[in-house]
DOPA-646544 format. One line per field, with one value per residue (C-alpha): x, z, y; residue in three letters; chain. Coordinates in steps of 0.25 Angstrom, whole numbers. Each point is the difference from the previous one (the first is absolute). Layout:
REM residues N
X: X, ...;
Z: Z, ...;
Y: Y, ...;
koldo: ALA, ...;
bavo: A, ...;
This chain:
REM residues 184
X: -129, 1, -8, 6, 15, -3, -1, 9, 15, 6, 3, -14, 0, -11, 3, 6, -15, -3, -3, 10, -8, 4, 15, -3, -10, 15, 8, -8, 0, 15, -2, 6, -8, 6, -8, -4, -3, -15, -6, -4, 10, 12, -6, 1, 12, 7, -9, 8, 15, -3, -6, -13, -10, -11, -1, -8, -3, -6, -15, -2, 3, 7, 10, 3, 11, -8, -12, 6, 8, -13, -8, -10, -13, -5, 14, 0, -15, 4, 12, -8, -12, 10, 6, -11, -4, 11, 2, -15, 0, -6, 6, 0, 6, 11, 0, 4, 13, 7, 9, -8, 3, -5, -1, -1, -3, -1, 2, 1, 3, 15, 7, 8, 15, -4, 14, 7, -10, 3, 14, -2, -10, 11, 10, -9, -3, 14, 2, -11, 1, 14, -4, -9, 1, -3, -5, -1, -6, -13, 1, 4, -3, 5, 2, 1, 0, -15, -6, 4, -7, 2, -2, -3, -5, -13, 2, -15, -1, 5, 2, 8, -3, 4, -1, 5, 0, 4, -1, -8, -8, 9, 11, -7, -6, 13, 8, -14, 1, 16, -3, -10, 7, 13, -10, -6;
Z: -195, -16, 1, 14, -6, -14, 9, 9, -1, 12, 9, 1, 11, 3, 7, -5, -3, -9, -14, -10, -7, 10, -5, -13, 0, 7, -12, -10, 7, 3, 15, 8, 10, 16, 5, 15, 10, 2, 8, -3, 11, -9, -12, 8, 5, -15, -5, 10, -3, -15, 0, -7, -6, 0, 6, 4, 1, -9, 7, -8, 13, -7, 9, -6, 9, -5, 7, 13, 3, 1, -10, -6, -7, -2, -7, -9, -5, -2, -8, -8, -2, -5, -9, -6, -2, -7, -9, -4, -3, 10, 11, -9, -9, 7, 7, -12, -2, 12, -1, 2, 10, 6, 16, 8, 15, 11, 13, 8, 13, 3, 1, 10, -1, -9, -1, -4, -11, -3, -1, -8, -9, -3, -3, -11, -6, -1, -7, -10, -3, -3, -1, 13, 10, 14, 11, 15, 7, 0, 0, -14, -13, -14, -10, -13, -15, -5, 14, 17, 11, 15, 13, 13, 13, 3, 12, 4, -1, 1, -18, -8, -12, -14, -12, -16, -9, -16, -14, -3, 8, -3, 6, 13, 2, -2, 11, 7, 0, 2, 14, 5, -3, 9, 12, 0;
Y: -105, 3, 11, 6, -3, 8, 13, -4, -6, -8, -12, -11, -11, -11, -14, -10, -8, 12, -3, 4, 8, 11, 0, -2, 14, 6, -6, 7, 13, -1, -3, -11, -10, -2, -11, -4, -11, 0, 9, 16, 2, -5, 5, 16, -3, -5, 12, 10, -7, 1, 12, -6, 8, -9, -14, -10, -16, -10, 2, 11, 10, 13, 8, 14, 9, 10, 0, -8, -12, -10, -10, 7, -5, 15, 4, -13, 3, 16, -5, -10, 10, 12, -12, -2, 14, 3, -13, 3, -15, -11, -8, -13, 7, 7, -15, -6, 7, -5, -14, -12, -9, -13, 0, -12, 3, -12, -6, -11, -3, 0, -14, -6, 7, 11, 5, -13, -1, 15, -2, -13, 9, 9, -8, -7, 14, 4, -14, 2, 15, 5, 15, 1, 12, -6, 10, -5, 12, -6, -15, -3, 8, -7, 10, -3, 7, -4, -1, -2, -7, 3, -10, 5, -3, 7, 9, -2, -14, -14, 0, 3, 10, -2, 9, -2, 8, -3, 5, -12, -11, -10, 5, 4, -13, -7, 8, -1, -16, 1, 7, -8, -11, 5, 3, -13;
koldo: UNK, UNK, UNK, UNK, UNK, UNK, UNK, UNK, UNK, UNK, UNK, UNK, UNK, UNK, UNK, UNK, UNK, UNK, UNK, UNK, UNK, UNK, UNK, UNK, UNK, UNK, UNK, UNK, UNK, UNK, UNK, UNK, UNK, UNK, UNK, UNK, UNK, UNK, UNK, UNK, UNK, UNK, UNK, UNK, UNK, UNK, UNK, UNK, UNK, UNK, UNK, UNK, UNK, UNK, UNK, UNK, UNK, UNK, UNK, UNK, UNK, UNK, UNK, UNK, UNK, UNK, UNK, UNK, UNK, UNK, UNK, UNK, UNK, UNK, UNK, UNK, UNK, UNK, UNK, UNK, UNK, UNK, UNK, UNK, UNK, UNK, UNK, UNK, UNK, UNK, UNK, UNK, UNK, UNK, UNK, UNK, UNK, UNK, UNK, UNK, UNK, UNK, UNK, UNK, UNK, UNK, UNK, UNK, UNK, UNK, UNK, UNK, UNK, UNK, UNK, UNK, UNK, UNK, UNK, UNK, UNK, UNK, UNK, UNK, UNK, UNK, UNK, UNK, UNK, UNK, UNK, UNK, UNK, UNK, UNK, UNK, UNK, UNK, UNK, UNK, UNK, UNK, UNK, UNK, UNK, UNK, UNK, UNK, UNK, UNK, UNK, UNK, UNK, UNK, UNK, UNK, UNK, UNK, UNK, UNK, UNK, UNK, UNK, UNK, UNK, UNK, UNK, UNK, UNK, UNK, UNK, UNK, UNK, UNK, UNK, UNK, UNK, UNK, UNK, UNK, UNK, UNK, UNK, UNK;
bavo: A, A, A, A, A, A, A, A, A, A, A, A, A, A, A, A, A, A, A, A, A, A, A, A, A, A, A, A, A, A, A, A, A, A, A, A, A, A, A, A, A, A, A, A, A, A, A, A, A, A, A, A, A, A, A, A, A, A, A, A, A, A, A, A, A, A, A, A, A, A, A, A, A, A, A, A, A, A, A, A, A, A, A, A, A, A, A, A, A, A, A, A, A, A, A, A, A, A, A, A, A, A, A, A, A, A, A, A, A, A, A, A, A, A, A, A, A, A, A, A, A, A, A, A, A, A, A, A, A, A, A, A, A, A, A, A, A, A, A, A, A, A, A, A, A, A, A, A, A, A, A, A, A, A, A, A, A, A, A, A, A, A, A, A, A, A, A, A, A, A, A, A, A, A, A, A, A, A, A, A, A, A, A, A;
């Protein structure tokens, strides 16, 4: 996305269980960040309200309205290649410059009255964390200043799926540990 938004200043959108490195890459290149439910459907569709150069979810799938309106391995390796060209340094490298983050990603098998314990989660968020963001598009994601952690159903599957994300591990664990312990 860094490389792509040097050349080319406008709108980004991902969903909402995209990593942040994303919108930071925007911030630094003076670009804002529209996030979307799950789903390469809902990322198109906030892509075409926003007018989105370049999209995509947190699976790595890259949309460019460029080429067409469709995840595209092919356009993500062409950007990365033309990338590395240019840099004339390596991917590990280049990796390096990127924010760090630490990702958590699990599941479990969705308990009896999911909602309730939802809502129950919510409430103890907003009580522990004064400066949160709070987005129910997509069951609930927590957004906070050094990190933010999403609950959802899975739409293939009796689970549900969650993601954290944080500036350290610590801190990822923790909001791990909290949720778990909500959904129980």
């Amino acid at each position: 996305v860094r490389y792509y938004l040097l050349k080319n200043k406008g709108p980004v959108a991902v969903n909402l269980s995209t990593s942040r490195v994303t919108a930071d890459m925007a911030r630094i290149n003076g670009c804002k960040t529209f996030l979307a439910p799950v789903g390469e459907a809902n990322v198109i569709d906030e892509m075409k309200k926003r007018n989105a150069i370049i999209g995509g979810e947190g699976n790595g799938g890259v949309i460019l309205p460029e080429s067409h309106y469709g995840r595209d391995s092919l356009v993500a390796a062409i950007l990365v290649l033309a990338c590395l060209a240019e840099a004339n340094q390596s991917l590990s490298h280049l990796a390096g410059t990127i924010p760090d983050y630490y990702n958590i990603k699990t599941k479990a098998v969705l308990p009896d009255r999911f909602e309730l314990k939802l809502a129950k989660l919510e409430k103890v968020v907003r009580s522990q964390f004064k400066d949160i963001k709070v987005d129910k598009r997509d069951g609930l994601h927590f957004s906070l200043d050094d990190g933010w952690f999403q609950v959802r159903k899975s739409n293939t599957e009796p689970i549900y799926r969650l993601i954290v994300e944080a500036r350290t591990k610590a801190v990822a664990l923790k909001l791990k540990a909290l949720t778990v312990k909500c959904l129980k």
